[in-house]
N, C-alpha and C positions, 0 to 999 in steps of 0.2 A: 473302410474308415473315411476315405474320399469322398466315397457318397454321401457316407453321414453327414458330414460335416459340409458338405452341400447342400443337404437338403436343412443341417441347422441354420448354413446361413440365409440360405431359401425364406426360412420363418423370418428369422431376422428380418431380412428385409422387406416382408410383407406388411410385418407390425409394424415395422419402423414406418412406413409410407403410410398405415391404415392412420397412426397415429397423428403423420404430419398433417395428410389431406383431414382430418376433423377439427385441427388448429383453421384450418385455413374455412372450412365450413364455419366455426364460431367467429371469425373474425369477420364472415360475412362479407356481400355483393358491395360492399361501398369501398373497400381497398382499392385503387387504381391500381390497375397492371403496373406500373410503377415500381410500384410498391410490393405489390404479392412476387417481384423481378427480386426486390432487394431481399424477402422474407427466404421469397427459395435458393438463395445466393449464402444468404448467414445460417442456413437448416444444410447446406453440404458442407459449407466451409467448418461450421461443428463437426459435422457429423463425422468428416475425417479427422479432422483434430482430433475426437476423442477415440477413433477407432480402435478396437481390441481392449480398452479398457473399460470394465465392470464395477458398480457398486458390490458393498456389502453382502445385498439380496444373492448377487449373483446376474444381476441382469444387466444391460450394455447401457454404459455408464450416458449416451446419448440420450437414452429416455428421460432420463432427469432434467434438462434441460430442454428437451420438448413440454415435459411438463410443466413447469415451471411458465414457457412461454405459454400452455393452455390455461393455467391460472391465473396472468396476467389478461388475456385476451377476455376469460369465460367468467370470470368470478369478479375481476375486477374492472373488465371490460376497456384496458388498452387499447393503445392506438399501436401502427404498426412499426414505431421506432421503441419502443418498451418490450414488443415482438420480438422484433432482431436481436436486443438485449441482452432479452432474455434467453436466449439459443447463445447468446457468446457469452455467456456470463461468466462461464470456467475457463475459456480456453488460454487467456493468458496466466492465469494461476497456474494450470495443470498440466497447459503444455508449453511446447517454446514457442508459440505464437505474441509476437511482440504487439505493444502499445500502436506505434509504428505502421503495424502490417494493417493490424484493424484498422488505421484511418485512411489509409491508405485504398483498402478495399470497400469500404463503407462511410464513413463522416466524422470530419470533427465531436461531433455532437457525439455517435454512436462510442467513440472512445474515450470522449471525458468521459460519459455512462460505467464503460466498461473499467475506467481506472477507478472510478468512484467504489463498484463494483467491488475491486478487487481489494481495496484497501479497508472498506469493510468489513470482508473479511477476518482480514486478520485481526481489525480494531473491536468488532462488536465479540468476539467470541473471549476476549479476552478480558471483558471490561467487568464481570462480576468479581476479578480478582484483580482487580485492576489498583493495584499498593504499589506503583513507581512512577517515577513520573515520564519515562518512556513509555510508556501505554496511554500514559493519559495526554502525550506528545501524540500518539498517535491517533488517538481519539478525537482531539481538537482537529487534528487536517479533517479528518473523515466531516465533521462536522461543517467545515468550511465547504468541503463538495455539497454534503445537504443542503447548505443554505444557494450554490448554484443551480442543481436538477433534483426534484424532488422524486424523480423517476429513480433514482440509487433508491433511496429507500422504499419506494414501495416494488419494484422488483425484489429487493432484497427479504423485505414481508414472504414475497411470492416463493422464494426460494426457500426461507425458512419452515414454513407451511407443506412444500414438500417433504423438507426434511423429517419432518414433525410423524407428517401421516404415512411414511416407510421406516420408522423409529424401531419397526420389529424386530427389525436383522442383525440391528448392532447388539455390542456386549451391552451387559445387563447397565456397566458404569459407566458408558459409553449416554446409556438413554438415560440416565440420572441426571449428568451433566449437562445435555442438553436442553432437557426439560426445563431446567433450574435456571440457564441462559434464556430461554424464552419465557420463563417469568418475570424473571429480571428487570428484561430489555424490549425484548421483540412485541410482547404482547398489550406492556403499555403502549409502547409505540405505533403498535396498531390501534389503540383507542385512541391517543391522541391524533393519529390520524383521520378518526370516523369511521376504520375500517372494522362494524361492529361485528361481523360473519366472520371475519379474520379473526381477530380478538378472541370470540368465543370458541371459535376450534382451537387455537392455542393451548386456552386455557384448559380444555377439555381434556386433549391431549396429552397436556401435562400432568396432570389429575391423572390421567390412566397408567404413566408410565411412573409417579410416583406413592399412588397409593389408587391397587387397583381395585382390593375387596371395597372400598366407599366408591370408588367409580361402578364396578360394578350393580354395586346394592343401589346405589339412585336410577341407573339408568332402567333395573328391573323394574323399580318402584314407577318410573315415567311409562314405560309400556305398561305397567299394570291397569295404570290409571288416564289408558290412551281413552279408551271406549268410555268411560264416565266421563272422561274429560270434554269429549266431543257431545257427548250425550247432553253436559250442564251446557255447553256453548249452544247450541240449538235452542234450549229450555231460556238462555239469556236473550237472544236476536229476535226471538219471535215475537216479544210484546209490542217492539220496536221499528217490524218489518214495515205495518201501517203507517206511522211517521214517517218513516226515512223514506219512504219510495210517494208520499206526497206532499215531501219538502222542495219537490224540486232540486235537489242535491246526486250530482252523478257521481255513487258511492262502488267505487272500483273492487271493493271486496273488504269482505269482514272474515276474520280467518282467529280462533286460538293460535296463541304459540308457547311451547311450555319454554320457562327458564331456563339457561345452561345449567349442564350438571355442574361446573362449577362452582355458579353463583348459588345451587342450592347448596351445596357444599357449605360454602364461605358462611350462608346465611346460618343452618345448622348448626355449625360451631360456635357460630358469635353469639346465637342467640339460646344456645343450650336446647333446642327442640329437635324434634323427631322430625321428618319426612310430612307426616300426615296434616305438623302445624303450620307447616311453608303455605301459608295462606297467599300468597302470590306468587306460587309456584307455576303459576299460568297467565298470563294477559291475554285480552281479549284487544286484535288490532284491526281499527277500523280505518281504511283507507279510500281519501278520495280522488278523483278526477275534478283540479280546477285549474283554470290559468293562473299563473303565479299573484295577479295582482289581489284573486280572490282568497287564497287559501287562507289566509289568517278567520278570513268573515265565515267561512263555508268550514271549517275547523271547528269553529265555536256555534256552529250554526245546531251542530251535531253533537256538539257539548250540551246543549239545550237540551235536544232530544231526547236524549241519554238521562238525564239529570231531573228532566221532570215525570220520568215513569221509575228511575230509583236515583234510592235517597246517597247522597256524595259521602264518602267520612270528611271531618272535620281535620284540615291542617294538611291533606295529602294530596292537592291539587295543586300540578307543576306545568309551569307555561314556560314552554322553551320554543314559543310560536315569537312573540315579541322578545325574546333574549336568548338566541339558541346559545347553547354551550359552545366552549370554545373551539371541542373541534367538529364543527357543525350539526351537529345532532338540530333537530328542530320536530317538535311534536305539543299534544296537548296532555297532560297525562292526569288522570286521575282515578282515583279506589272508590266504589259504588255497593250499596249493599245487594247483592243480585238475589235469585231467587234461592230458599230454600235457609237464607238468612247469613247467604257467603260475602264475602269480601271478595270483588274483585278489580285487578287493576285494569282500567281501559285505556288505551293510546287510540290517539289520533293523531292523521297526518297526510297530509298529499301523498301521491306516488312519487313524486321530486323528492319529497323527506325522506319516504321512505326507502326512494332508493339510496339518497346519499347517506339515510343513517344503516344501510349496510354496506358502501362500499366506499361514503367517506369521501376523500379528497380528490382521488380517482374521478366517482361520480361528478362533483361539484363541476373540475372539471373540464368535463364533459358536458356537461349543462350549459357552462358559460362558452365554450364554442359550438355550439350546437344555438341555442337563442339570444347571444351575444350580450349587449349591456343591458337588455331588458333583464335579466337577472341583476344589474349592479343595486338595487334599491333592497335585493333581500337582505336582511339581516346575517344570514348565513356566510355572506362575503364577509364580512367585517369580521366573524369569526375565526374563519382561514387566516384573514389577511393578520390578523392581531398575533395570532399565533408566531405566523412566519417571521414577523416584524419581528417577534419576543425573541428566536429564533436566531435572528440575522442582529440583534442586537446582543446577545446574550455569544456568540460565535466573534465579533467583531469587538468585545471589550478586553483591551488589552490590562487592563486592572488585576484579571482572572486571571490565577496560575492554571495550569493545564489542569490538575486536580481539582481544584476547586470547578472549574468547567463539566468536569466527568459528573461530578455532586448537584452542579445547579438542573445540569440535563435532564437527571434522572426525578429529580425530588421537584423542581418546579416547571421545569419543560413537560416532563411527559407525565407528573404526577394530577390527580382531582383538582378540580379546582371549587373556589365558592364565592358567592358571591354576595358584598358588603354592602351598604349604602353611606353617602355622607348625610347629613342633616338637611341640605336641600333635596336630594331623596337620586342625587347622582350613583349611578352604582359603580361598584368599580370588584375587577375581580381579582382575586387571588388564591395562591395554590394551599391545599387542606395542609395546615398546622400556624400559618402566618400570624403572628402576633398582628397588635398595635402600631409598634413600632414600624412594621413593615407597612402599613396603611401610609402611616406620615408621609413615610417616601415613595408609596402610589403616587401620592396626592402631589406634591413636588419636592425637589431635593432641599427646598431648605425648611419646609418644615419638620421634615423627617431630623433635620438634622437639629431642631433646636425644640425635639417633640421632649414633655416631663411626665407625659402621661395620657389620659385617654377616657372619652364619657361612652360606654357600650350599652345603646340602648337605657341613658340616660343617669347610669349607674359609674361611680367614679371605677377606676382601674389601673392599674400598673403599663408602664409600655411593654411590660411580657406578656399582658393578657393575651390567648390563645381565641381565635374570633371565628367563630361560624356560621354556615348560610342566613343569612338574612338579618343579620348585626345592624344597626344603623351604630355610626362612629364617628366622635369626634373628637379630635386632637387638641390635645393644650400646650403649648406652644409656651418658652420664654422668650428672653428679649435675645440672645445671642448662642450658636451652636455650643454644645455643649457632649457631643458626642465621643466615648471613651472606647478602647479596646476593647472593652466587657462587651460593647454591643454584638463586635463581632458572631457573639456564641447567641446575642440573642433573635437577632433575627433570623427570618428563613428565603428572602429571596436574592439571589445576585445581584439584581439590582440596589437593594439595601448595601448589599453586602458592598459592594460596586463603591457607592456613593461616600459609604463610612472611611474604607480606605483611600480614598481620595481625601477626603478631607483629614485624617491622620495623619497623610503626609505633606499636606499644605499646611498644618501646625507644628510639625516636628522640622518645616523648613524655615517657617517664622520664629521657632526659638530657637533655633541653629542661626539664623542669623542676629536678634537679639543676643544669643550668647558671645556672637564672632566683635558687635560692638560692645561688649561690655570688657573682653580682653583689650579688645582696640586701645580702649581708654584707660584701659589698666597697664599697658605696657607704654602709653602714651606718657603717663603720670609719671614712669618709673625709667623714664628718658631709656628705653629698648625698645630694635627694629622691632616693626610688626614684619615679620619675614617668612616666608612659606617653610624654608627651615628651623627657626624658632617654633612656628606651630607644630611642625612636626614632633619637636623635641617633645613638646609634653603632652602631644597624643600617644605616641608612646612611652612617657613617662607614666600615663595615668592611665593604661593599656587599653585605649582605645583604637579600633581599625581605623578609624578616616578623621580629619580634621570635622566635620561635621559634624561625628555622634561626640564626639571632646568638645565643640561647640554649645551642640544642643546640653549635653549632662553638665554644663558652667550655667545656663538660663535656668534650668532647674534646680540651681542649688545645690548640687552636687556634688562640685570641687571649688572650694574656697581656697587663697592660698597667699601667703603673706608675699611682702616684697622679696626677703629674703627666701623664700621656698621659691619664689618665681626665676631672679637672679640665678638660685643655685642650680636648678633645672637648663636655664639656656648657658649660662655658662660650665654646665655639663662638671659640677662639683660635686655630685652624686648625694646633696641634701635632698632628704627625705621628705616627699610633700608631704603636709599635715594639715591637720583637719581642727575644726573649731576643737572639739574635747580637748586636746592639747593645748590652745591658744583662746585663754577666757580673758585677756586683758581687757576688761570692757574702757577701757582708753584710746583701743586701737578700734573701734565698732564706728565712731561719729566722727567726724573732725568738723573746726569750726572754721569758718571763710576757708581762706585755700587751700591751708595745709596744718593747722594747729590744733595741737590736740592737749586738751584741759580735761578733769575730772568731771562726771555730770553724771544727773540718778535721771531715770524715765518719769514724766508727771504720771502719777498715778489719777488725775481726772479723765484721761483719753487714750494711756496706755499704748503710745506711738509702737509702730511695728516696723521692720525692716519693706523698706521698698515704699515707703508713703512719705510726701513732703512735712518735715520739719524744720522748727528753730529752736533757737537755747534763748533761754529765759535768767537772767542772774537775780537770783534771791538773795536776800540778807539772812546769810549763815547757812543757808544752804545748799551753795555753789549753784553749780548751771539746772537747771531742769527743762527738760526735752519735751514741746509738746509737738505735737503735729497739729498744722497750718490750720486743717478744720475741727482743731476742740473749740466746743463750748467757751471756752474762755478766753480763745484768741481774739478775738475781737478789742474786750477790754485791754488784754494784756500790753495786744501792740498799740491802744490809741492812747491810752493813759501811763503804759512805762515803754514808751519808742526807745528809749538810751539805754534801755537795758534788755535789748532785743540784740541777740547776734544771730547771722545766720550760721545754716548748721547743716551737714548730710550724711548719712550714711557712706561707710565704706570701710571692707573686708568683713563683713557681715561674716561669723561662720554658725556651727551648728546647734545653737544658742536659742535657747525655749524663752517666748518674751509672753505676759500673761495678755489675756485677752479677754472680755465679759462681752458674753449674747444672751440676747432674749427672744426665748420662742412663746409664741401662742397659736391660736388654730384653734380648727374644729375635731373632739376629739375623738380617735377611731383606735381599733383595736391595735394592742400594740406599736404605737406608736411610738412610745420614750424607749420603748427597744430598741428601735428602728433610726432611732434619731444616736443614742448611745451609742450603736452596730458602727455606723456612720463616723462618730469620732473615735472607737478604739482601735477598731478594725481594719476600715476602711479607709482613714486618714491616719492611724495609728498615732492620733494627739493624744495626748494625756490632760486629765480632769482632773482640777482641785479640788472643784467642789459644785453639783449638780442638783436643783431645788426646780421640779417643775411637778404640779398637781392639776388634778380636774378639778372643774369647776359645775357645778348641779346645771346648770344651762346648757351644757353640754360643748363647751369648752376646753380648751386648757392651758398653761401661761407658766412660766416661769426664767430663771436665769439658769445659766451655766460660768463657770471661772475655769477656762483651758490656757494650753501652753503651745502655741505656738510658734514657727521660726520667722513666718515674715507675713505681709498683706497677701500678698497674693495665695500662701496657706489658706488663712482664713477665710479669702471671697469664694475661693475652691469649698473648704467646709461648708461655710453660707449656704452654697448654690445648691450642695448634696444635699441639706438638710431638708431645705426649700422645695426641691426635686422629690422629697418622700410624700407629697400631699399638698393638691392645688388648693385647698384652704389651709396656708400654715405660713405663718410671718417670722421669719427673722432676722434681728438687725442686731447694732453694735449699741453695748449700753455707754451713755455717757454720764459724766458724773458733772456739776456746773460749778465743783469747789477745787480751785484746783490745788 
C-alpha cells in the first residue's frame, strides 16, 4: 500500500509540475526572474495550502487553481500579478491562510485582489436570489472593490469558466444552479467586459448542462455542415482573392466562423425556425494587418471590395469602426448576397479588434501598455472608459439602496445597450428598454426633470415611449420640474432613477418647511409657544413619526384644524382633531383686515380659490363678495368703488370643494377627453359638474369643464396634468367680465 501510494503520489507530482512548467511556457520569455520568483513562491504556497484536498472529480483540488491561473495567462493573456492571483484565489476561503499572511508574503496589491476575490464569492453566487437586503449589503462592497481592481473580476470570469467546463462531476442540481448563476451574472459580465470567447463558452455551457438534447442536436447540425460550410467559404473568397491581394491591403486572414450554439439556439426560438433557416449561422471574418492610425481607412477599403463583387442587403450594415460599443467590440459588419443566392454576414476588423473583441478588456489593456498613448485617440478607450465611469458612478451614489444597486448592475450595467441621437445628430447611449423619459435625463438633470413628453423620430410620444437603435429624440420640456413618484416605475436607468429621488426629496423638504411656517403663524395668531414639545404634541396627535412628515401633510392640506382643536391638543384636553366635513362655517374660511369676520358669498365672475390673493367687495343687498385680486373686474371695482373695498384672506381653509371653470382646446388625437377625464376623476379625484368639449372638422377640439375643487394650488396641479397629456393642448382659467 506504501508503495502504491507512492507511486500515486509520484503521478501527482509529475502532473502537477507538467502542469505548472506549461503555465509558465504561456506566460512566456518576457516575465523577469522577478517575477517567475514570485509565480513559483504563490504555485507552493497554494499548493500546500490546499494539499490533500480534492474536487468533486476526485482530482487534487490544486489543479483548479493552476488552471484558473492558465486561463488567465492563455486565453485572456494576464500579466503575472493576475498569475499569482489566480493560484491564491482559494486559499483564504478554504483554508486558514489569513488576509494578513498573503501581504505579508506577496503585496498590498496581491491582497486587496485576493480579498476582492473572496468576497466575491460569496456575493456573486448569491445574487440571482438575492431578496434581502444583506446580500445586496454585500453586493455593493464587492462592487466598490470592482470599481478599485478590475483584475477581481476578470480572474473571477477565469474561475467561473473552470468551473463551468468540469460542471460534470457535480450533482445533476448542483449543475442546474450553477448554470442559471452564469446566465444571470457571469456571462453578461463577460460581454460587458468584451470578453467575447468567455461569453460564448458560458453560454454554451449552460445550454449543455440545461437542456442537452438542443445542445446536442445544434452542435450535430454545425459538424454536419462543417464541410459545405468551408466548401461555400472557399466558393465566397475566390472572386475576391484578385482584388484584395492588388489593393495593397495586408489582409492577416479570412477565416468562416459558425455561431454559438447558443446564439443559434436563442435565434431558433425567437424566430420560430428550423437550423437550416439560421441564415447567419456562419460569418465570414476578414481580418487585417494595419497600424492603428489606418484601420478605420483600410476596414472600409475592403468594405469596397466586398461590396462591389456582391450586392449588400439593405438596412444591415453596422459600423462599430467609428462608434465601438460600449464594451469595446469594434468592427465593420455587414450581410452580402454571396454565391448561389445566400446571405451572408461579413465582419471586418484589424487584429487589435479582433483580438480585443475576443478578449475584451484584458486585451485593450494590454494594448495600451504595450504601444502607450498612441492608442489614446481610438475610440475603443472612450468605450472602456464610459463604461467604468457609469460603473464608479453608479457604485458611488449614495441615493441607491443596496437593492436598487443589485437591479441597476444587472439591467443597465451589464445589460444591451442602443444607441439614440438628439436632433443635432449627437448620439448618446442607452441600455435596451429606456423610455424617453430616461433620454431627458442623459441629456441633463433638469431637463429630464421638467421632460412632458417626447418627438421619436418626428412623431409626438409619451415620456414612456420605449426607444430603439437608431431613434432620433427630442424632448419637450415645460417651464418648471414637475417630476412625480409614478416616474419612479417609469424609467429604467439609475441615474434617472438617482435624479427623480433627489429631487422628491428637495420637495417634500420645501413643503416640510412651507408647512412648519404656516403652523408658525398659526400658533403665532393663537398667542401659543412654537415649542419643540408642542410640535411634538400633535405629530403624535395626528400619528405622524417626525415633526417633518406632520409638517409636510399641513402644506398639503392634509390637517386643517381650528383654534380650539389646536388649544385642545397642546394643552393635552384630549379634543378630537377635526377635519373640514365637520366644520362648514363658511364664516370661519375668510377673515376681513385682522381678525373680523362677517358673512360673504364667493364672486361668481372669477370664482376665488383658497390660496390666491383676495378682497371683499360690499354690495348693496348683497353683503360682502370675494373676488380675487386678478378678476376681470378688479380693476374697475377698486378705482370706481375704493370705499367699498376691504381687505380680506383666507384662513382655516378645510376640506371644502370651491367651483372652478377651465377651458381646454388643442389638436385633436385619439382618446383624448379620456385621458383628460382619467386625469380629473382618477388621478386628481376632482369631481365634475358638468363637462361640454367636442371636435372640431379642422381637426381640433375646444371646450369647457365646471369642477370642484379645494384650493389654487389643486387646480395649477390639474392644469399642468392636463397640459402634460399633449404638447399641442391649451388650458386656462375661464373668466367671466360680469361680476
Amino acid at each position: 500500500m506504501a508503495l502504491l501510494d507512492g507511486e500515486v503520489y509520484e503521478a501527482y507530482r509529475h502532473e502537477l509540475l507538467k502542469r505548472y512548467r506549461q503555465l509558465l511556457r504561456t506566460l512566456g520569455k518576457n516575465i523577469s526572474k522577478d517575477k517567475t520568483k514570485l509565480i513559483r513562491e504563490a504555485f507552493d504556497f497554494a499548493a500546500r495550502a490546499h494539499e490533500g484536498t480534492v474536487r468533486k472529480s476526485g482530482e487534487p483540488y490544486i489543479f483548479h487553481p493552476l488552471a484558473v491561473a492558465q486561463i488567465a495567462a492563455g486565453e485572456l493573456r494576464l500579466g503575472a500579478t493576475s498569475v499569482i492571483c489566480a493560484l491564491l484565489h482559494d486559499v483564504v476561503e478554504d483554508t486558514d491562510i489569513t488576509l494578513d499572511e498573503i501581504e505579508r508574503r506577496f503585496s498590498p496589491k496581491v491582497a486587496n485582489i485576493i480579498s476582492g476575490l473572496t468576497k466575491i464569492q460569496v456575493v456573486f453566487d448569491s445574487v440571482p436570489t438575492a431578496n434581502n437586503s444583506l446580500q445586496a449589503e454585500n453586493f455593493k462592497k464587492m462592487l466598490l472593490t470592482l470599481g478599485e481592481d478590475l483584475r477581481v473580476i476578470l480572474i473571477k470570469l477565469c474561475d467561473r469558466l473552470h468551473n463551468m467546463r468540469t460542471l460534470g462531476s457535480v450533482h445533476d442540481r448542483t449543475k442546474l444552479k450553477i448554470a442559471s448563476e452564469t446566465m444571470y451574472i457571469y456571462a453578461p459580465l463577460a460581454h460587458r467586459l468584451g470578453l467575447n470567447a468567455v461569453k460564448s463558452e458560458m453560454e454554451d455551457l449552460a445550454l449543455k448542462y440545461t437542456d442537452l438534447t438542443q445542445y446536442r442536436f445544434i452542435s450535430r447540425k454545425i459538424s454536419e455542415s462543417k464541410q459545405n460550410r468551408q466548401r461555400y467559404i472557399r466558393e465566397f473568397i475566390e472572386p475576391l482573392k484578385t482584388e484584395l491581394s492588388n489593393s495593397g491591403l495586408n489582409i492577416a486572414e479570412i477565416k468562416g466562423r459558425p455561431k454559438s450554439i447558443y446564439s443559434i439556439n436563442r435565434k431558433m426560438k425567437n424566430q420560430g425556425i428550423p437550423f437550416e433557416e439560421v441564415f447567419d449561422a456562419f460569418a465570414i471574418r476578414v481580418i487585417i494587418e494595419a497600424p492603428i492610425e489606418r484601420e478605420k481607412s483600410d476596414c472600409w477599403r475592403v468594405y469596397s471590395i466586398i461590396t462591389d463583387k456582391y450586392r449588400t442587403h439593405e438596412g444591415r450594415l453596422r459600423d462599430w469602426l467609428s462608434r465601438p460599443k460600449n464594451n469595446g467590440y469594434s468592427a465593420l459588419h455587414s450581410t452580402v448576397l454571396g454565391p448561389k443566392g445566400r446571405w451572408v454576414e461579413v465582419q471586418i476588423r484589424s487584429k487589435r479588434m479582433d483580438d480585443i473583441a475576443e478578449r475584451g478588456l484584458a486585451a485593450h489593456w494590454r494594448y495600451k501598455a504595450e504601444h502607450g498613448d498612441q492608442t489614446g485617440q481610438n475610440p475603443q478607450d472612450n468605450a472602456f472608459d464610459n463604461w467604468l465611469n457609469a460603473v464608479k458612478d453608479t457604485i458611488e451614489n449614495n441615493d441607491l439602496t443596496a437593492l436598487d444597486l443589485v437591479n441597476e448592475f444587472k439591467t443597465t450595467l451589464l445589460g444591451e445597450d442602443i444607441y439614440v441621437f438628439t436632433p443635432k445628430g449627437d448620439v448618446k447611449s442607452l441600455p435596451v428598454g429606456a423610455v424617453a423619459l430616461d433620454f431627458g435625463f442623459n441629456i441633463h438633470t433638469e431637463i429630464g426633470l421638467r421632460t412632458i413628453g417626447a418627438k421619436v423620430n418626428n412623431k409626438l410620444v409619451s415620456i414612456q415611449q420605449e426607444l430603439k437603435n437608431g431613434d432620433i429624440v427630442e424632448i419637450i420640456t415645460t417651464s418648471k420640474g414637475r417630476a412625480t413618484n409614478n416616474w419612479l416605475e417609469i424609467v429604467k436607468t439609475g441615474r434617472a432613477k438617482s435624479k427623480i429621488r433627489e429631487y422628491l426629496k428637495d420637495e417634500k423638504t420645501k413643503l416640510s418647511g412651507r408647512g412648519k411656517t404656516i403652523m408658525e403663524r398659526m400658533f403665532m395668531k393663537h398667542d401659543v409657544d412654537f415649542t419643540e414639545h408642542n410640535i411634538n404634541l400633535l405629530t403624535k396627535n395626528y400619528k405622524y413619526v417626525t415633526p417633518s412628515e406632520f409638517f409636510h401633510a399641513v402644506a398639503e392640506g392634509k390637517i386643517r384644524m381650528t383654534r380650539e382643536v389646536l388649544l385642545g391638543i397642546i394643552e393635552e384636553k384630549n379634543i378630537p382633531a377635526v377635519n373640514s366635513k365637520k366644520e362648514k362655517k363658511k364664516n370661519t374660511q375668510i377673515v376681513f383686515g385682522e381678525d373680523y369676520e362677517m358673512p360673504y358669498s364667493l364672486a361668481k365672475c372669477c370664482n376665488p380659490l383658497p390660496g390666491e390673493a383676495i378682497f371683499g367687495f360690499v354690495t348693496v343687498g348683497e353683503g360682502v363678495k370675494i373676488h380675487r385680486t386678478t378678476c376681470p373686474n378688479a380693476s374697475k371695482l377698486m378705482s370706481q368703488y375704493g370705499y367699498r373695498i376691504i381687505p380680506a384672506s383666507w384662513q382655516n381653509v378645510y376640506e371644502t370643494s370651491f367651483e372652478a371653470h377651465i377651458q381646454v382646446k388643442g389638436l385633436d388625437d385619439v382618446g383624448i377627453v379620456s385621458r383628460i377625464t382619467d386625469i380629473i376623476s382618477k388621478d386628481m379625484e376632482v369631481n365634475m359638474k358638468s363637462i361640454n368639449i367636442r371636435a372640431n372638422e379642422d381637426g381640433t377640439f375646444g371646450g369647457q369643464l365646471e369642477i370642484m375643487v379645494n384650493n389654487s394650488e389643486d387646480l395649477e396641479t390639474l392644469v399642468n396634468k392636463i397640459k402634460a397629456t399633449h404638447k399641442y393642448i391649451e388650458v386656462s382659467r375661464v373668466e367671466n367680465i360680469h361680476p
